[in-house]
N, CA and C atoms as a LAMMPS dump frame, in Angstrom:
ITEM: TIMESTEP
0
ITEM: NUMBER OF ATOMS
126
ITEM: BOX BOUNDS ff ff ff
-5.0000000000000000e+02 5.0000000000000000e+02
-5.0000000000000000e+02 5.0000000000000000e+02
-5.0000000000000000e+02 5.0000000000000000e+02
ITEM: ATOMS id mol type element x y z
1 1 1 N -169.713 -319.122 -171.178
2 1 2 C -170.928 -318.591 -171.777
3 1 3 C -170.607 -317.223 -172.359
4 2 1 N -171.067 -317.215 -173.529
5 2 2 C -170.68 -315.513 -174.319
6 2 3 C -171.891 -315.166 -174.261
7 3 1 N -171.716 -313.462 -174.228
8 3 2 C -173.099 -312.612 -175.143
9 3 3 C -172.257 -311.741 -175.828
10 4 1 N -173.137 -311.397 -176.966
11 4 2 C -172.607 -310.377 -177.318
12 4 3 C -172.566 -310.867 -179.091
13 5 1 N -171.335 -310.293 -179.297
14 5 2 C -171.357 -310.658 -181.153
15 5 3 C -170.926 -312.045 -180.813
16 6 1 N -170.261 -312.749 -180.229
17 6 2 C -169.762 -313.787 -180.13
18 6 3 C -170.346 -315.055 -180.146
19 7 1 N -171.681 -314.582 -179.414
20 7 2 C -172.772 -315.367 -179.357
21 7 3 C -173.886 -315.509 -180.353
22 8 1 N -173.484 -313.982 -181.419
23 8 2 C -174.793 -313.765 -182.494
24 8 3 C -176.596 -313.188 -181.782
25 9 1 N -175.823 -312.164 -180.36
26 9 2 C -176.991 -311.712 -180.216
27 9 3 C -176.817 -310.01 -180.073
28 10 1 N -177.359 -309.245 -180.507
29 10 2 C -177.512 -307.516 -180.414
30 10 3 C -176.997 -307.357 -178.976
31 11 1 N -176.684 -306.154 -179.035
32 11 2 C -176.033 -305.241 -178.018
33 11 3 C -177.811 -304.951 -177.199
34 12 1 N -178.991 -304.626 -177.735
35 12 2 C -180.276 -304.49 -177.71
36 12 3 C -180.719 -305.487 -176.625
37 13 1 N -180.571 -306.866 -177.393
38 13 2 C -181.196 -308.34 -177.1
39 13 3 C -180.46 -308.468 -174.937
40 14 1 N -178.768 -308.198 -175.601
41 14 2 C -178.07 -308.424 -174.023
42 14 3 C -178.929 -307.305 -172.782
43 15 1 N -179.239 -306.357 -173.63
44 15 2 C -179.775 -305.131 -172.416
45 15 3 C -181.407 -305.427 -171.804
46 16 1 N -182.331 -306.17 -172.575
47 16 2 C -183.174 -306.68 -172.482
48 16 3 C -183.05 -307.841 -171.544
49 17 1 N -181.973 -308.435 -171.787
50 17 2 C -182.026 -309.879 -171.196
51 17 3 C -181.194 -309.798 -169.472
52 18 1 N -180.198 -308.621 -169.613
53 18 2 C -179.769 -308.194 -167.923
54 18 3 C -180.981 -306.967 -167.541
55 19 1 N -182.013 -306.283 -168.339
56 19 2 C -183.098 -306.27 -167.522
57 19 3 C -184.095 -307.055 -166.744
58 20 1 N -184.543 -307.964 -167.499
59 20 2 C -185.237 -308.982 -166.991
60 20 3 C -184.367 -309.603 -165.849
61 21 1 N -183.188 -309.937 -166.152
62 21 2 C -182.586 -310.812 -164.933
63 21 3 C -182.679 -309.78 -163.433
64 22 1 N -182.203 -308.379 -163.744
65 22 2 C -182.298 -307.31 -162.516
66 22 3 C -183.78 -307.506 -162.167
67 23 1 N -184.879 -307.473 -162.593
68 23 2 C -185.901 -307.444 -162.201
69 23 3 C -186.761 -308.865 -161.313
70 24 1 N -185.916 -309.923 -161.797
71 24 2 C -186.024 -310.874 -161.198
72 24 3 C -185.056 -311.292 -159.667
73 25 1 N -183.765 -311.107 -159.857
74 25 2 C -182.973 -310.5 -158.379
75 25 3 C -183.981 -310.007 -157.354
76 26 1 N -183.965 -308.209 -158.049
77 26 2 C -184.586 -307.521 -156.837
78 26 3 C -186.056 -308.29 -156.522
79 27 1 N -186.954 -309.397 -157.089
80 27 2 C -188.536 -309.56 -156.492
81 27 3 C -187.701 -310.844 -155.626
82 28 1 N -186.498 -311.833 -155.708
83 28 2 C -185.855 -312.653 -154.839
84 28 3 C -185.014 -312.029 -153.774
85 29 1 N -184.385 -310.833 -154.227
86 29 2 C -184.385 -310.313 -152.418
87 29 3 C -184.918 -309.315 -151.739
88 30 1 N -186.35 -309.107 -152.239
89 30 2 C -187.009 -308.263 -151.266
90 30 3 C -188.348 -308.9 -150.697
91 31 1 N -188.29 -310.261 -151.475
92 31 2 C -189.426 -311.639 -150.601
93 31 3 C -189.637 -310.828 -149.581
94 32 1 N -190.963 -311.591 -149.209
95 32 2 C -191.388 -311.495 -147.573
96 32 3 C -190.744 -313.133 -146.997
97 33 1 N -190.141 -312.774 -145.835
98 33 2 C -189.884 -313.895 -145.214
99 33 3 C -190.074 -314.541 -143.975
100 34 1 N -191.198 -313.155 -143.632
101 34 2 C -191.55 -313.566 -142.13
102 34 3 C -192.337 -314.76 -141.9
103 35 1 N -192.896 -315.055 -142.764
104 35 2 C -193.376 -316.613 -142.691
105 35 3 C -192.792 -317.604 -142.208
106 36 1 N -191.471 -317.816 -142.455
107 36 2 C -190.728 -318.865 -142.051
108 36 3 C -189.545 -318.195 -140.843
109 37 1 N -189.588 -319.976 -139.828
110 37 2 C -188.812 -319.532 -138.845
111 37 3 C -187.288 -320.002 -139.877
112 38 1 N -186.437 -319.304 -138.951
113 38 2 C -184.82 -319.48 -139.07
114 38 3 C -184.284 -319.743 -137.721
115 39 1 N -184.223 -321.123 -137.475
116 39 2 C -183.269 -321.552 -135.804
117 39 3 C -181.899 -321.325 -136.323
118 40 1 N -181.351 -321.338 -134.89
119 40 2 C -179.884 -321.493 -135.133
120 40 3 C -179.244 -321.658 -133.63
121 41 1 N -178.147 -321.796 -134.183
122 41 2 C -177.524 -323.005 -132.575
123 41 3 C -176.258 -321.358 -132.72
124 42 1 N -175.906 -320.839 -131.516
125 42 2 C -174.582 -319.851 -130.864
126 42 3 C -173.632 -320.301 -130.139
């Protein structure tokens, strides 16, 4: 997978598009997760 000129998208478009992705990360790991149990066997 390219970005960049390679792909035919702005230097602009890539900074936009790894914002959105950072902003989507950090709301998947700062979930609430106390809702659900987690067992596990020791």
């Amino acid at each position: 997978m390219a970005l960049g000129v390679d792909a035919g998208i702005s230097k602009s478009e890539v900074s936009r598009i790894c914002a959105q992705l950072d902003e989507e990360m950090n709301a998947f790991r700062t979930r609430d997760l106390s809702h659900l149990a987690f067992p596990y066997l020791l």
